[in-house]
Biopython code that builds the backbone (N, CA, C, O; Angstrom):
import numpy as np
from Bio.PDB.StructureBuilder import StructureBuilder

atoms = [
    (1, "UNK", "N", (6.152, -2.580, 0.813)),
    (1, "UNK", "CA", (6.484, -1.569, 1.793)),
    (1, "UNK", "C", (5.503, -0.427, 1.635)),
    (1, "UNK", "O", (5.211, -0.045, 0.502)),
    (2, "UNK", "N", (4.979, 0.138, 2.710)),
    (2, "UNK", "CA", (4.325, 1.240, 2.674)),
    (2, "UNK", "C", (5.079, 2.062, 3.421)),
    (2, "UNK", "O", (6.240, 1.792, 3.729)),
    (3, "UNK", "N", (4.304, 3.411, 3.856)),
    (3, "UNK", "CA", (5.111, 4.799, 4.069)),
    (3, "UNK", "C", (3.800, 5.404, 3.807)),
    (3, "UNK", "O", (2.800, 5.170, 3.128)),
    (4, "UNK", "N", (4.481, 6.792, 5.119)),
    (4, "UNK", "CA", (3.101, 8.118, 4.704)),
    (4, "UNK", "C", (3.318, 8.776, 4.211)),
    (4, "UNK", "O", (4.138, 8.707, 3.295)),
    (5, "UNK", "N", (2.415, 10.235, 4.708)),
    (5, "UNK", "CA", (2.514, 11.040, 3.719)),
    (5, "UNK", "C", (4.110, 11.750, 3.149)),
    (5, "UNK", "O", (4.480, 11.982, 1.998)),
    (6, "UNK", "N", (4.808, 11.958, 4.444)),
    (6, "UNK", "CA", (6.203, 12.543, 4.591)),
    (6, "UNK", "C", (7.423, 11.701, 4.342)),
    (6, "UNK", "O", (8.628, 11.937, 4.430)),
    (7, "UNK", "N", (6.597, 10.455, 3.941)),
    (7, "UNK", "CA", (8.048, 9.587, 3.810)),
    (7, "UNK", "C", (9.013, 9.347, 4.536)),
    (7, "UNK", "O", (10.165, 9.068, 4.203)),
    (8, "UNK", "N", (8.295, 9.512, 6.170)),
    (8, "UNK", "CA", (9.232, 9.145, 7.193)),
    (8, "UNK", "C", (9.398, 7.716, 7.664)),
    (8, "UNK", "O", (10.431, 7.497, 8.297)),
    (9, "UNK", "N", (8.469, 6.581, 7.448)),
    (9, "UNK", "CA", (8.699, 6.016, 8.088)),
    (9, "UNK", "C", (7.925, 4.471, 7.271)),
    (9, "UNK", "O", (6.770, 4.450, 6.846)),
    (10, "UNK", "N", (8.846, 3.360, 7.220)),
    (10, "UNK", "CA", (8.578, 2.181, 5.873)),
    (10, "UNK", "C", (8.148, 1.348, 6.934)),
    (10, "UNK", "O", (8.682, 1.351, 8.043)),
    (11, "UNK", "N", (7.556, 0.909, 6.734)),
    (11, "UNK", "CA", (6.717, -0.191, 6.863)),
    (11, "UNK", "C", (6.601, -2.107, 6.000)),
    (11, "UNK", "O", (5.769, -2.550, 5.208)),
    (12, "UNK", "N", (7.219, -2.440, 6.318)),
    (12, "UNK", "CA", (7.155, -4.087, 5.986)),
    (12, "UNK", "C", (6.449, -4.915, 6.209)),
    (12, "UNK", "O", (6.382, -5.235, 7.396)),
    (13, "UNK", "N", (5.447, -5.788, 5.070)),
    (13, "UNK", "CA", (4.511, -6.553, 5.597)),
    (13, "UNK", "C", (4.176, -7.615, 4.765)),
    (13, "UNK", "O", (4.488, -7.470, 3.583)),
    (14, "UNK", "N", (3.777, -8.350, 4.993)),
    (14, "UNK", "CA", (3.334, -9.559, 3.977)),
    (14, "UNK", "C", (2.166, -9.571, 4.028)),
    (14, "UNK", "O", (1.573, -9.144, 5.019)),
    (15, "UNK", "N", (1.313, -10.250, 2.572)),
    (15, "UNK", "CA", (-0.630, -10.141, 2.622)),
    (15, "UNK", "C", (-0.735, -11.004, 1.474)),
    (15, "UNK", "O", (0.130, -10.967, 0.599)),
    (16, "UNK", "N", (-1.555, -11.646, 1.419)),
    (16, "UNK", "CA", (-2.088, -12.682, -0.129)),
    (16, "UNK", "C", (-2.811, -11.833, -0.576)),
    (16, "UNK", "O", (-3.442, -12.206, -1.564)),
    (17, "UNK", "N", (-3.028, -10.580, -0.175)),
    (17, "UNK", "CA", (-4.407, -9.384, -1.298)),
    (17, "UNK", "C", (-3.926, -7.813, -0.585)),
    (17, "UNK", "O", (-4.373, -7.232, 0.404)),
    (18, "UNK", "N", (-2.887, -7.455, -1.502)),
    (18, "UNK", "CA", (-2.756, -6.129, -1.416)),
    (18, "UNK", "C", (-3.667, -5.104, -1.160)),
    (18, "UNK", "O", (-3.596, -4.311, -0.221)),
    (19, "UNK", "N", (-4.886, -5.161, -2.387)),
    (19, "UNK", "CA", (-5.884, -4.249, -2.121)),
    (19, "UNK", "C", (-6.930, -3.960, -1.190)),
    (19, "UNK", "O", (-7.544, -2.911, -0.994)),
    (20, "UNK", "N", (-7.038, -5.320, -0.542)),
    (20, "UNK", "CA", (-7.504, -5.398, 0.577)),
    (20, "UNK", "C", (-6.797, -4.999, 1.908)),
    (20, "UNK", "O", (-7.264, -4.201, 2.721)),
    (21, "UNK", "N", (-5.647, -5.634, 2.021)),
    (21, "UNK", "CA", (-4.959, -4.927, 2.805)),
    (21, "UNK", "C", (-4.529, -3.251, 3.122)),
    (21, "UNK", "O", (-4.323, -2.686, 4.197)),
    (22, "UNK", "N", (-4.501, -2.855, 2.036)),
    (22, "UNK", "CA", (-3.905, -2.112, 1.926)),
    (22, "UNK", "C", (-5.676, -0.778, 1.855)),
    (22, "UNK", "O", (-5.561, 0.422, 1.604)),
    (23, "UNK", "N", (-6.814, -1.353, 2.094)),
    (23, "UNK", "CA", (-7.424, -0.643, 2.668)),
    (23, "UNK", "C", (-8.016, -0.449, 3.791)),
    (23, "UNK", "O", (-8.827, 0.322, 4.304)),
    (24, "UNK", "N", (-7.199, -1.638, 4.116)),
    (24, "UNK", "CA", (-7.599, -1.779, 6.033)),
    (24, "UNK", "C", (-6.649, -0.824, 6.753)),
    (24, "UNK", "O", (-6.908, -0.306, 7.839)),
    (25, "UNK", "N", (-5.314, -0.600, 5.923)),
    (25, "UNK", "CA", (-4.524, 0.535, 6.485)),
    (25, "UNK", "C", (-4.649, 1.774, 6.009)),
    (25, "UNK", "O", (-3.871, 2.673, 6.327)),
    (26, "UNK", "N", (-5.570, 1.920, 5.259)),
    (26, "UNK", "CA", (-5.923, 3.688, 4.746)),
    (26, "UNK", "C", (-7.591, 3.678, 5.781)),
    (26, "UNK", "O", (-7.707, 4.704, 6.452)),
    (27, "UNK", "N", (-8.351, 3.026, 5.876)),
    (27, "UNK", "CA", (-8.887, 3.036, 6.906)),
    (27, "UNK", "C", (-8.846, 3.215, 8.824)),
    (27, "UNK", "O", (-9.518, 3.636, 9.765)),
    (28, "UNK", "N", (-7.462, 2.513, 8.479)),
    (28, "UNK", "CA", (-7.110, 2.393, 10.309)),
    (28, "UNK", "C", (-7.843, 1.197, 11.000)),
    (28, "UNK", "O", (-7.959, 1.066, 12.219)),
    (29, "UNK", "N", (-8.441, 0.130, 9.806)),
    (29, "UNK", "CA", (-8.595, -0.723, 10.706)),
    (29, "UNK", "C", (-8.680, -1.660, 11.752)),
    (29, "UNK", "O", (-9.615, -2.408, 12.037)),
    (30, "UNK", "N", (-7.183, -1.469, 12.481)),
    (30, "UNK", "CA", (-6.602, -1.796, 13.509)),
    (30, "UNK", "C", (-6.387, -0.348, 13.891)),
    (30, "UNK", "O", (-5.636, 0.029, 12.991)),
    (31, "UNK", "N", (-6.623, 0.842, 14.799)),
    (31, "UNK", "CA", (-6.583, 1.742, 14.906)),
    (31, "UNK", "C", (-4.871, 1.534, 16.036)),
    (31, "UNK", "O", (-4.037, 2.397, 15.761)),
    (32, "UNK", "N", (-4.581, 0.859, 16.776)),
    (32, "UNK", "CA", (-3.218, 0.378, 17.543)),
    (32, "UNK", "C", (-2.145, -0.305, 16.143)),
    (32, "UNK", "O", (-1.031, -0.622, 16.560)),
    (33, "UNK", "N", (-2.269, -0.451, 15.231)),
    (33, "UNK", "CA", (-1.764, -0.987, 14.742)),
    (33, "UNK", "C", (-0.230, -0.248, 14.009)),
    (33, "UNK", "O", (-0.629, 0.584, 13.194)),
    (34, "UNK", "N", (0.820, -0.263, 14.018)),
    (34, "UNK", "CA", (1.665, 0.459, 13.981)),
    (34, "UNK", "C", (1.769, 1.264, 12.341)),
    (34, "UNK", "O", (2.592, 2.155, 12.125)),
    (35, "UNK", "N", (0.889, 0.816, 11.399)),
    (35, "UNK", "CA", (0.784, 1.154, 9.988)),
    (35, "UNK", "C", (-0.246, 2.306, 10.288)),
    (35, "UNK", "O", (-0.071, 3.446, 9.857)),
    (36, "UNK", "N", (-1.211, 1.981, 10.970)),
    (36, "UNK", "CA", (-2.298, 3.289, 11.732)),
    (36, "UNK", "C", (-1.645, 4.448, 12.384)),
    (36, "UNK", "O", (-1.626, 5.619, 12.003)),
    (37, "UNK", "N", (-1.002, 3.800, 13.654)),
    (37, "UNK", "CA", (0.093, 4.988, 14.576)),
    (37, "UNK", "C", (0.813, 5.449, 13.675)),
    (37, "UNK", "O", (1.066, 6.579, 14.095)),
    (38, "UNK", "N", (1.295, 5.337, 12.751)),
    (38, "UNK", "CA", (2.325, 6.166, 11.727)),
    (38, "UNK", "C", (1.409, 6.097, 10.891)),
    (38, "UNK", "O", (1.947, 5.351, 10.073)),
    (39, "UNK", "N", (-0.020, 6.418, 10.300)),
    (39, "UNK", "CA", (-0.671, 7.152, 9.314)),
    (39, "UNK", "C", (0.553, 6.292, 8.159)),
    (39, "UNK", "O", (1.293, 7.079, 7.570)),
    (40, "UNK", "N", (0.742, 4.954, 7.881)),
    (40, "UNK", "CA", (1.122, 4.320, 6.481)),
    (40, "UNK", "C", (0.042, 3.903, 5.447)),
    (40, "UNK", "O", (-0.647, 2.897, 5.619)),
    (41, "UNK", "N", (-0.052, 4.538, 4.601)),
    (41, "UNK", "CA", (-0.984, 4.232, 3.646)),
    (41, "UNK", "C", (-0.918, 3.953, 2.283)),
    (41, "UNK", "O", (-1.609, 3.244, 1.551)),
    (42, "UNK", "N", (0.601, 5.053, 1.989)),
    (42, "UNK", "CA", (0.960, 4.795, 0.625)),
    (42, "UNK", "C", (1.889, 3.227, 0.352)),
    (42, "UNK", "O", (2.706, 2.777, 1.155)),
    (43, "UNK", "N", (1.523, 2.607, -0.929)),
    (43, "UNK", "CA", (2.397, 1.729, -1.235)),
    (43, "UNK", "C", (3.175, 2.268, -2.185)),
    (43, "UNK", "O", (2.677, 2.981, -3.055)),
    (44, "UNK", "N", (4.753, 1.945, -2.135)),
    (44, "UNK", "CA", (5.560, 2.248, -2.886)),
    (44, "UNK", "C", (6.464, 1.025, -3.221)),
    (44, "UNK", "O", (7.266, 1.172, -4.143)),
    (45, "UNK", "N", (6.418, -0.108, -2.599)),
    (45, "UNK", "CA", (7.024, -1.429, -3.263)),
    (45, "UNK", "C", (6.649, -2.088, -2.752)),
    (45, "UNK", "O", (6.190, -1.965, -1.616)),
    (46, "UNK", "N", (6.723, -3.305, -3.587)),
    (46, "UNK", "CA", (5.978, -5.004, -3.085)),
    (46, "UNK", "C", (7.096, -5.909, -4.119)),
    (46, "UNK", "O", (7.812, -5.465, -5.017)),
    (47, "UNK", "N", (6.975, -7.058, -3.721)),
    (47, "UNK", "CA", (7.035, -8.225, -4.399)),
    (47, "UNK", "C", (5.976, -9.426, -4.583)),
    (47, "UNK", "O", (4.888, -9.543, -4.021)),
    (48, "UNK", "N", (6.416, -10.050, -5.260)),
    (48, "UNK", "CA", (5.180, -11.328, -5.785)),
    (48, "UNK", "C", (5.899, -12.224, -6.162)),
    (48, "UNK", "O", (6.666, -12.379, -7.112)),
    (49, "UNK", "N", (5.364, -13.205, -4.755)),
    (49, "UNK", "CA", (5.975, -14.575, -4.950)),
    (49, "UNK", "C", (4.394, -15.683, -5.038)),
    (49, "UNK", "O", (3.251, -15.280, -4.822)),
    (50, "UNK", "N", (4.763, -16.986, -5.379)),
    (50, "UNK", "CA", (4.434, -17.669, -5.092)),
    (50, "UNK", "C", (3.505, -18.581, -4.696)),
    (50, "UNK", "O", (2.475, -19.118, -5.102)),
    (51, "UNK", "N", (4.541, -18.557, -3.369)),
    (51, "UNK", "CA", (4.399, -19.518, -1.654)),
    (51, "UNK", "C", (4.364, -18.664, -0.908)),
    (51, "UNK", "O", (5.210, -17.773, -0.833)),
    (52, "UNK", "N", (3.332, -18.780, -0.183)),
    (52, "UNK", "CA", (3.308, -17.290, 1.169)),
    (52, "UNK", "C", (4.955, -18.037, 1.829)),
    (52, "UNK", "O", (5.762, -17.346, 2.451)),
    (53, "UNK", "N", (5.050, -18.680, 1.698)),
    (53, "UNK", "CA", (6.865, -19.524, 3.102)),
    (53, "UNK", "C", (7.796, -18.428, 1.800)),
    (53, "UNK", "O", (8.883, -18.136, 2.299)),
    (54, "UNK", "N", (7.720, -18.100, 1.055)),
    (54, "UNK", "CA", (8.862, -17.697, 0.582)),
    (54, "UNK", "C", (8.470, -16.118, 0.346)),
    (54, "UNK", "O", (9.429, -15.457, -0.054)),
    (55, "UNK", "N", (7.397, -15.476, 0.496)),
    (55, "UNK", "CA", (6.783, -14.096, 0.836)),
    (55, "UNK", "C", (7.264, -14.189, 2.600)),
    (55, "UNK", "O", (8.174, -13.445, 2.966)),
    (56, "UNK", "N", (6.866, -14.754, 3.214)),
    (56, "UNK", "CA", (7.253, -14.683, 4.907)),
    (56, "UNK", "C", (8.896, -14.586, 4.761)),
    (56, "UNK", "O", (9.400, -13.606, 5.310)),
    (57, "UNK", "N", (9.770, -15.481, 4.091)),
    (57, "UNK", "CA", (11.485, -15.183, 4.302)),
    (57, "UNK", "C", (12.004, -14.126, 4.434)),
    (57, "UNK", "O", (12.804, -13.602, 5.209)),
    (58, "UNK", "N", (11.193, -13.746, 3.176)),
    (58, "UNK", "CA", (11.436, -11.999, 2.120)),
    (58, "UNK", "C", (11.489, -11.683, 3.056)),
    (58, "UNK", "O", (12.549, -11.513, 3.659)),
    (59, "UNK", "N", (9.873, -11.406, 3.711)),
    (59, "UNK", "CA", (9.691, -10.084, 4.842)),
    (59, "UNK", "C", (10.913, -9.899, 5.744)),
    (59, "UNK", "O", (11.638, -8.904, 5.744)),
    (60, "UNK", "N", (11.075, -11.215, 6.673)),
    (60, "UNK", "CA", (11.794, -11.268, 7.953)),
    (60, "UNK", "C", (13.072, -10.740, 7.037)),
    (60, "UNK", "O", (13.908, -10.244, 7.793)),
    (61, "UNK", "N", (13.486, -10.688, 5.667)),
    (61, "UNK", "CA", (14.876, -10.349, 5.501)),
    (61, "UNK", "C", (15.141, -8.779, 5.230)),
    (61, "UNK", "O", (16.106, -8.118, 5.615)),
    (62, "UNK", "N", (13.744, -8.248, 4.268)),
    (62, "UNK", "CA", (13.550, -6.886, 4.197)),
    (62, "UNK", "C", (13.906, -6.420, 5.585)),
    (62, "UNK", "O", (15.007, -5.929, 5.834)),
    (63, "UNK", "N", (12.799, -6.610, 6.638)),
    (63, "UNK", "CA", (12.479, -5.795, 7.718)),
    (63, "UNK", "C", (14.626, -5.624, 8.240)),
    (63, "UNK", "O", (15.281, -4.598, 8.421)),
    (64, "UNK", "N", (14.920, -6.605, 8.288)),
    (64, "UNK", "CA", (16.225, -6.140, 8.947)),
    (64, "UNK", "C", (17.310, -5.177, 7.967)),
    (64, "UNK", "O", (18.483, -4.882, 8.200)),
    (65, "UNK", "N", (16.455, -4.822, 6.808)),
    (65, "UNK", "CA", (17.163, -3.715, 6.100)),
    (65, "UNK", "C", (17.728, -2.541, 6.973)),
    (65, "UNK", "O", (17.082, -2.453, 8.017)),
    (66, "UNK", "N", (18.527, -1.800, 6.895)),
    (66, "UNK", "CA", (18.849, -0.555, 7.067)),
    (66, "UNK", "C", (17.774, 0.263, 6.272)),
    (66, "UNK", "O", (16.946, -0.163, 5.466)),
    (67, "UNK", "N", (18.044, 1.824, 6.794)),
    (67, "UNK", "CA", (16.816, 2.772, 5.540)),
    (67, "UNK", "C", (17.190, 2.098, 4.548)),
    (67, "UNK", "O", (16.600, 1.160, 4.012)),
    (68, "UNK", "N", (18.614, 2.770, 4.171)),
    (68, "UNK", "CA", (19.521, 3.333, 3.065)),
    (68, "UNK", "C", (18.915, 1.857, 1.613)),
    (68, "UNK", "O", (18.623, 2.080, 0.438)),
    (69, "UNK", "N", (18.924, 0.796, 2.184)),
    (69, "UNK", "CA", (18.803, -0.541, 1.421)),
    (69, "UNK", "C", (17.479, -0.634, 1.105)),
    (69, "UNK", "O", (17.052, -1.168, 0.081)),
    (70, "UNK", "N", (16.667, -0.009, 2.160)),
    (70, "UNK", "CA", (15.120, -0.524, 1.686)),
    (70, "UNK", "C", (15.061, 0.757, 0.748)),
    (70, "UNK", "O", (14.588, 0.605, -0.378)),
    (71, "UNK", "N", (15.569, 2.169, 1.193)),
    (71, "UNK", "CA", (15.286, 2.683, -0.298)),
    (71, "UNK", "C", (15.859, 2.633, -1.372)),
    (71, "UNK", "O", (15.482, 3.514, -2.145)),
    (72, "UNK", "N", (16.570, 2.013, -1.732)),
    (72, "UNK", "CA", (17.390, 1.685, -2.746)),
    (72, "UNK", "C", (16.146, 0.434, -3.709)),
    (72, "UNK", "O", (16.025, 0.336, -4.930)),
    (73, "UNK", "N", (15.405, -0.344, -2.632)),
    (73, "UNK", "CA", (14.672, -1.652, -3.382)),
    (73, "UNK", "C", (13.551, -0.714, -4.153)),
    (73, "UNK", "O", (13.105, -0.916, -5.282)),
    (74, "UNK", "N", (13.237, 0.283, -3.321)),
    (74, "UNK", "CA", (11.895, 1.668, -3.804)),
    (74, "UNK", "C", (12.415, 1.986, -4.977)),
    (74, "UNK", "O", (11.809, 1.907, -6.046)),
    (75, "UNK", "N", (14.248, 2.581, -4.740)),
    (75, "UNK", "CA", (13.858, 3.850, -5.649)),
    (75, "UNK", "C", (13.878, 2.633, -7.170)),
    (75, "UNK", "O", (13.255, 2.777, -8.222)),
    (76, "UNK", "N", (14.783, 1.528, -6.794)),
    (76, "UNK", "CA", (14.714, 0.497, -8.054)),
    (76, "UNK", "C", (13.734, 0.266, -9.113)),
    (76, "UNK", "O", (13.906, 0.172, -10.328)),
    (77, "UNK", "N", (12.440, 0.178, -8.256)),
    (77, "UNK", "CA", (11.108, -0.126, -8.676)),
    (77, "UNK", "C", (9.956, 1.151, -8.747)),
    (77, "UNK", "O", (8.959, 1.284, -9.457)),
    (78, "UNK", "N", (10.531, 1.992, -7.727)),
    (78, "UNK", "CA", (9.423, 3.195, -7.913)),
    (78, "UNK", "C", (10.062, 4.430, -7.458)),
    (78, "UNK", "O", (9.935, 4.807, -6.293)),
    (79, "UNK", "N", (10.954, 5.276, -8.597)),
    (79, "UNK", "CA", (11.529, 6.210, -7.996)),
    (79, "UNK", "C", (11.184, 7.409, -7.602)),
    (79, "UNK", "O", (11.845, 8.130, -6.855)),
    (80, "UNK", "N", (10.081, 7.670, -8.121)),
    (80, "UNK", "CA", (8.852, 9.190, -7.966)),
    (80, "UNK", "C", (8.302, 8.053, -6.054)),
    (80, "UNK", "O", (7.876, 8.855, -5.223)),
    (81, "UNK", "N", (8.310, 7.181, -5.737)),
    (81, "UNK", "CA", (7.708, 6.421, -4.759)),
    (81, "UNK", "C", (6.376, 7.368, -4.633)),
    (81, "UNK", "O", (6.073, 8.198, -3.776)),
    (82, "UNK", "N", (5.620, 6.876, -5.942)),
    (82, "UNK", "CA", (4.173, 7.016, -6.097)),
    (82, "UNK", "C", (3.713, 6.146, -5.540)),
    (82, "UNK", "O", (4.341, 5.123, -5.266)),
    (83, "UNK", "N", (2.086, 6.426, -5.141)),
    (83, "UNK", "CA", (1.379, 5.080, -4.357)),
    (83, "UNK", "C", (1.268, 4.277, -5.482)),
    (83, "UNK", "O", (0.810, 4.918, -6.428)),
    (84, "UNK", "N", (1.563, 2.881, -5.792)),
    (84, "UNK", "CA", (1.388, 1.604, -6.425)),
    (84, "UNK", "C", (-0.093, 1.381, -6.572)),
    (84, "UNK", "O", (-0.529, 0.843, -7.589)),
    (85, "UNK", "N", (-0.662, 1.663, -5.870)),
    (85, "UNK", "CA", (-1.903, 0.889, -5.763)),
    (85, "UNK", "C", (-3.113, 0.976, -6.514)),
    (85, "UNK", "O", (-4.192, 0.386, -6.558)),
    (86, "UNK", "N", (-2.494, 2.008, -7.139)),
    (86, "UNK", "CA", (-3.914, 2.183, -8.104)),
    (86, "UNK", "C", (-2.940, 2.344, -9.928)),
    (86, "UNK", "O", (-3.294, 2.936, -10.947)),
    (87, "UNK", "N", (-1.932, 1.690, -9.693)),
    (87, "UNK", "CA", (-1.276, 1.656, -11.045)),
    (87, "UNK", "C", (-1.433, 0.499, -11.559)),
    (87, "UNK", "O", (-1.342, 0.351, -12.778)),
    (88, "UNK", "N", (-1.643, -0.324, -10.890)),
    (88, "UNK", "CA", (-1.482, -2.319, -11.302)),
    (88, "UNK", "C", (-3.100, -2.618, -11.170)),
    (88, "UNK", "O", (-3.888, -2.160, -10.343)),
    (89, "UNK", "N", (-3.318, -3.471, -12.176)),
    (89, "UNK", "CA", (-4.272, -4.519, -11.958)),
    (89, "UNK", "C", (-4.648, -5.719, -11.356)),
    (89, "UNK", "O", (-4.523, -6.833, -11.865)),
    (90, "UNK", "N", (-5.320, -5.347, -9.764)),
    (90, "UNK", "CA", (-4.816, -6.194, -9.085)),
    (90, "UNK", "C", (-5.832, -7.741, -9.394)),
    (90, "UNK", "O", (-5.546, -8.793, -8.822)),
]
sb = StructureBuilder()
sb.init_structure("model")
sb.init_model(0)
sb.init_chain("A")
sb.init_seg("    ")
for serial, (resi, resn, name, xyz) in enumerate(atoms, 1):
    if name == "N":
        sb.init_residue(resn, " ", resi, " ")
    sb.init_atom(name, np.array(xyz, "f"), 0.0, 1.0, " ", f" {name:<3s}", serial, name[0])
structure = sb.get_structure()
């Protein structure tokens, strides 16, 4: 999940390379892209599976979270919801 600067607004996505991804959306590489239109850049939770078929389930099950649940998976794993991305070795 990403999120901007204000922490208004989460974002759900699946990727086989975080760091890559995740500089195509601090870039704006899709400038229409709804992680762009809401300025999402920070990562504050992920998981690691696998099988992308069982990363794709996740997603479709996250995304129908309520807030309240997806921040609860954050504050679980990252309760300061610091950007991730430069804490792990990717």
């Amino acid at each position: 999940m990403i999120t901007n600067t204000y922490l208004t607004v989460l974002y759900v996505g699946v990727t086989s390379d975080i760091p890559t991804r995740m500089y195509q959306h601090k870039t704006k590489e899709d400038p229409n892209s709804f992680a762009s239109k809401y300025n999402c850049y920070k990562l504050v939770y992920f998981e690691d599976f696998q099988f992308i078929e069982e990363a794709i389930d996740r997603e479709k099950q996250v995304k129908k979270y309520s807030r309240k649940k997806k921040e609860q998976l954050i504050n679980g794993l990252n309760p300061n919801w610091e950007d991730l991305l430069d804490k792990y070795e990717w």
